[in-house]
C-alpha positions in Angstrom: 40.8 -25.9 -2.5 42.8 -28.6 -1.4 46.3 -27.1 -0.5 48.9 -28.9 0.3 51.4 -26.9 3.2 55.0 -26.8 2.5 57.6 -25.6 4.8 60.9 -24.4 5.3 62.4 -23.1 9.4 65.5 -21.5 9.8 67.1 -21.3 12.7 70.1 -18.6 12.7 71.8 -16.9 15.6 69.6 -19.1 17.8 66.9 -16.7 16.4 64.1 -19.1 14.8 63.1 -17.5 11.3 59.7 -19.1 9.9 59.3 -19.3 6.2 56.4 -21.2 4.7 55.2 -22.1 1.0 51.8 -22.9 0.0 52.2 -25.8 -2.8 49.1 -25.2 -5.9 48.6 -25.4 -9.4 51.3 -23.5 -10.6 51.0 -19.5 -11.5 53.8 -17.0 -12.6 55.6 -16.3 -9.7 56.7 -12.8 -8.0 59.8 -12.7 -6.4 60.3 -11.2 -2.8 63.4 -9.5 -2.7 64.5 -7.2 0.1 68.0 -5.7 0.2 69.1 -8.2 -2.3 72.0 -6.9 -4.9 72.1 -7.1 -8.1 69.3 -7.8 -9.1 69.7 -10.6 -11.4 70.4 -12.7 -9.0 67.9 -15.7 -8.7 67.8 -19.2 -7.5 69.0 -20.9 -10.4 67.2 -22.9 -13.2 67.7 -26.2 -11.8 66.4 -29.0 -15.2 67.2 -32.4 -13.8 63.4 -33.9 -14.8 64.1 -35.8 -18.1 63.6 -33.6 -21.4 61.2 -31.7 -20.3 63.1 -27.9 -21.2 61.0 -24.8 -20.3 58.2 -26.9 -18.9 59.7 -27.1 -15.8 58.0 -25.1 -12.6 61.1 -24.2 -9.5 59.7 -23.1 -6.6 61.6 -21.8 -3.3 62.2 -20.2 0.1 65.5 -19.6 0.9 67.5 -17.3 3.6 70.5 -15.2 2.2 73.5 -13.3 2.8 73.9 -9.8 1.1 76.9 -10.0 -1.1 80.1 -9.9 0.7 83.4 -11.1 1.6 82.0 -14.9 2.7 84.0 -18.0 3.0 81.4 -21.1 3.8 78.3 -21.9 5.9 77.7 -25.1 8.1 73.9 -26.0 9.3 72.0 -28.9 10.2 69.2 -30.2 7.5 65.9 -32.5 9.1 65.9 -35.4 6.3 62.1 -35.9 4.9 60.9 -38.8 3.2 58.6 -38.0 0.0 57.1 -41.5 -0.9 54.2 -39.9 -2.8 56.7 -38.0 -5.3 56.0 -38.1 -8.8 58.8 -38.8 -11.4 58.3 -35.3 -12.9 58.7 -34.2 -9.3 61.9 -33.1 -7.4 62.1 -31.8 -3.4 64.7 -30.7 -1.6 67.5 -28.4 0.6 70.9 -27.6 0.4 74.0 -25.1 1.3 74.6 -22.8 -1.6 77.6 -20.4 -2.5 76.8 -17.9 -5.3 80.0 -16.5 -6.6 80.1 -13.4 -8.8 81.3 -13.7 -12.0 81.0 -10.1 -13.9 77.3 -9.4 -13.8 76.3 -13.0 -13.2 76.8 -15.3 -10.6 78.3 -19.2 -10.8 77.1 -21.5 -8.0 78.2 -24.4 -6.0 75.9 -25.8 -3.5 75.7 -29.4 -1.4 72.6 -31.2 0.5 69.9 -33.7 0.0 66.7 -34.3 -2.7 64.1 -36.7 -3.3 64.6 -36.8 -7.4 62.5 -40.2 -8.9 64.2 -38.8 -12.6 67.5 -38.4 -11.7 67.7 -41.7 -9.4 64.8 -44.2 -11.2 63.7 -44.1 -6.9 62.1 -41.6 -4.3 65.5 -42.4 -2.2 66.5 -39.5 -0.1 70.0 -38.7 -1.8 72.9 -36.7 -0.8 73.7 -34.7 -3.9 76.4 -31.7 -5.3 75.6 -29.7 -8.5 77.4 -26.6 -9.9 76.5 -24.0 -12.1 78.5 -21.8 -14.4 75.7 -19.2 -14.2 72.2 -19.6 -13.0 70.5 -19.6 -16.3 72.3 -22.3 -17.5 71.6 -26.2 -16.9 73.7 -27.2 -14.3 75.3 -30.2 -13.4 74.2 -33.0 -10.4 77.0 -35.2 -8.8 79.2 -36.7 -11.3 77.2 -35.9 -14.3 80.0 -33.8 -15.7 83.6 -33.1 -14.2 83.3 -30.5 -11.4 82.7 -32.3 -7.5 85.4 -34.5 -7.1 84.5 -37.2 -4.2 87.1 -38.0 -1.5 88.8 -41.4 -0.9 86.5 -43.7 1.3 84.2 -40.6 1.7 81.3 -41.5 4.5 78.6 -40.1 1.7 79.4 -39.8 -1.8 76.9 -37.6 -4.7 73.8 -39.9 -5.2 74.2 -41.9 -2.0 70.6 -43.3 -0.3 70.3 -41.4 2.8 68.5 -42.9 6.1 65.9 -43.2 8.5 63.8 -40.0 7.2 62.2 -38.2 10.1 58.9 -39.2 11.1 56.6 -37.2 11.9 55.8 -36.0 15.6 57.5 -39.1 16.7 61.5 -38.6 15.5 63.8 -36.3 14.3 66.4 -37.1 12.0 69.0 -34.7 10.5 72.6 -34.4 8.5 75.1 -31.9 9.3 76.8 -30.9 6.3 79.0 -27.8 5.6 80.8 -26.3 2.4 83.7 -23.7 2.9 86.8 -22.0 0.7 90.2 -24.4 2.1 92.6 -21.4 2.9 95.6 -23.8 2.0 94.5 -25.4 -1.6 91.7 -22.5 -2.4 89.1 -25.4 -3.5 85.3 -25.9 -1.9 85.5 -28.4 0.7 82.7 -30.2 1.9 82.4 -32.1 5.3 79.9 -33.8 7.1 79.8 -33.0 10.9 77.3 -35.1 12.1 79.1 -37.8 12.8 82.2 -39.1 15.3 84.0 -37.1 13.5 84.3 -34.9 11.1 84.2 -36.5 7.7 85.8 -34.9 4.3 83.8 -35.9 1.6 85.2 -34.1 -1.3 85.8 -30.7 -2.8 84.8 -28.4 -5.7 87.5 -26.9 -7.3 88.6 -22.9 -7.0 88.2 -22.3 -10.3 84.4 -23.5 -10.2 83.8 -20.6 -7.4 86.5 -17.7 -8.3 86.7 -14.3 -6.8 85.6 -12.7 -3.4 82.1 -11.8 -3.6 79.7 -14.2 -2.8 76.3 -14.9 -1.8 75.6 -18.0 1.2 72.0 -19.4 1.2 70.1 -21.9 2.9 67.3 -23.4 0.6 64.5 -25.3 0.0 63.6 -25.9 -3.8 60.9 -28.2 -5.2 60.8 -28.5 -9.1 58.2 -30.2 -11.4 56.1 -29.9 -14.2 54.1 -26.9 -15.4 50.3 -27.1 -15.2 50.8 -30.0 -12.9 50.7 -29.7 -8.4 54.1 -29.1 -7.1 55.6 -32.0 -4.6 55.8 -31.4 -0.9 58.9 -28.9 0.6 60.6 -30.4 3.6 57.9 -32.4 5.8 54.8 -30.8 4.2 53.6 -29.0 7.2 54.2 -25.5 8.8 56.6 -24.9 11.2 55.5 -24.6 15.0 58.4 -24.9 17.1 58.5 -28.8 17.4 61.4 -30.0 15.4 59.7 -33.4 14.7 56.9 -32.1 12.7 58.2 -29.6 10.5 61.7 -29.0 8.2 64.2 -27.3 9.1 67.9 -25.8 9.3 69.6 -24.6 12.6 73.3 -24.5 14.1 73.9 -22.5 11.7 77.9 -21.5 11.4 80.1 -19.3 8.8 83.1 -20.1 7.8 86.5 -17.0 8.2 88.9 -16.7 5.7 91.5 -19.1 7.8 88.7 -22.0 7.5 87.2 -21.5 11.1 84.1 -22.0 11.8 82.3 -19.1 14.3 78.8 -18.4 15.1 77.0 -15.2 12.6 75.8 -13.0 15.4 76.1 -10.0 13.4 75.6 -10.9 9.7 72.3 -10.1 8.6 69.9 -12.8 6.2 67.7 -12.1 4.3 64.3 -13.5 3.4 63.9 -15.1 -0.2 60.5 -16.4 -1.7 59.2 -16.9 -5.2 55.8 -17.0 -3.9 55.1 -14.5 -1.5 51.4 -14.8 -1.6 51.6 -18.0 0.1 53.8 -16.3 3.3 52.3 -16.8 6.5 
């Protein structure tokens, strides 16, 4: 039938967690949900493909905290090329924080995306977007005030990101983490893998208010209805080579005095829209 593989590997506690999507013509999809409260949460309606509205297909896998008393996660993210992307077409993974608000949830989230509407290129891009609720169109980089870059940041919203990883030959990856500053209460953002340490902006506390809060690692694709969805991460399942398929690993949560420690005993939970394509 000519499917393409997509794939997302999560590597948490040192435990490796396999999750893999198979990319079709698009059908109404069946959420998997396990332990997951309340129920309306969802991965949020993401509309960055040019007027398009309602037509829009978002697909995605995606490991998950229970809600909770959370203050920030920290993983690596391989970086994947996506040269065959169509402009209708967006791919990509990031570090989420859902924050309750009543009975819905607002969301601030930081990582990378291959977006050919959003960018008039199939650059990889470092990217932030904030939602006030997940049903509502949200906002990418500095579309609308929210993010608010640091001085001489190392990687700014919309930046070119590069080499991509290539495939069964090299591995490339970004380290990025987004966590609750116990001093100011705003939503920093660092990257990690670098000399050092680099602060590359911060969301402010009111855009992420209260104490319950989901964390999530995710991979999304987005594109038209009726058409075939783009590739997630490196297109291929995951089997233990880190050069071959996508991935996040060194995974570390944030404590309420900004530390960073490793989540032994915090459990994830598994998130699909398309279970029937679960290996």
């Amino acid at each position: 039938m000519g499917f393409v593989v997509v794939s997302v590997l999560l590597c948490f506690s040192f435990i490796p967690f396999y999750l893999t999507l198979v990319e079709s013509i698009d059908i109404d999809g069946n959420h998997e949900k396990n332990t997951l409260r309340p129920e309306t949460f969802q991965s949020p309606w993401r509309v960055n493909i040019t007027d398009e509205g309602t037509n829009i297909v978002s697909h995605y896998a995606m490991w998950h905290t229970d809600p909770g008393k959370f203050y920030g996660l920290r993983a690596e993210m391989s970086i994947w090329a996506s040269p065959n992307q169509e402009n209708s077409q967006e791919s990509g993974a990031s570090l989420q924080i859902y924050c309750q608000d009543g009975e819905k949830y607002n969301l601030i989230q930081d990582g990378f995306h291959v977006s050919p509407s959003l960018y008039h290129n199939k650059d990889i891009r470092f990217f932030t977007y904030w939602t006030k609720d997940l049903k509502s169109r949200g906002c990418y980089n500095s579309q609308c005030t929210g993010f608010v870059p640091a001085s001489g940041a190392e990687l700014v919203p919309g930046q070119a990101i590069a080499p991509p990883s290539i495939y069964g030959k090299q591995d490339h990856y970004i380290r990025l983490s987004v966590n609750k500053d116990p001093h100011s209460g705003d939503w920093v953002i660092y990257r990690h893998d670098l000399e050092k340490p680099s602060f590359l902006g911060h969301f402010p506390e009111e855009l992420c208010l209260g104490t319950t809060r989901i964390q999530a690692a995710t991979g999304f694709v987005n594109y038209l209805k009726n058409a075939r969805g783009p590739p997630m991460g490196s297109g291929n399942f995951p089997n233990d080579d880190d050069k071959k398929s996508a991935y996040f690993r060194r995974v570390k949560f944030y404590n309420s005095k900004g530390q960073a420690f490793d989540p032994f005993n915090t459990q994830m939970v598994r998130l699909v829209d398309r279970p029937d394509s679960i290996m």
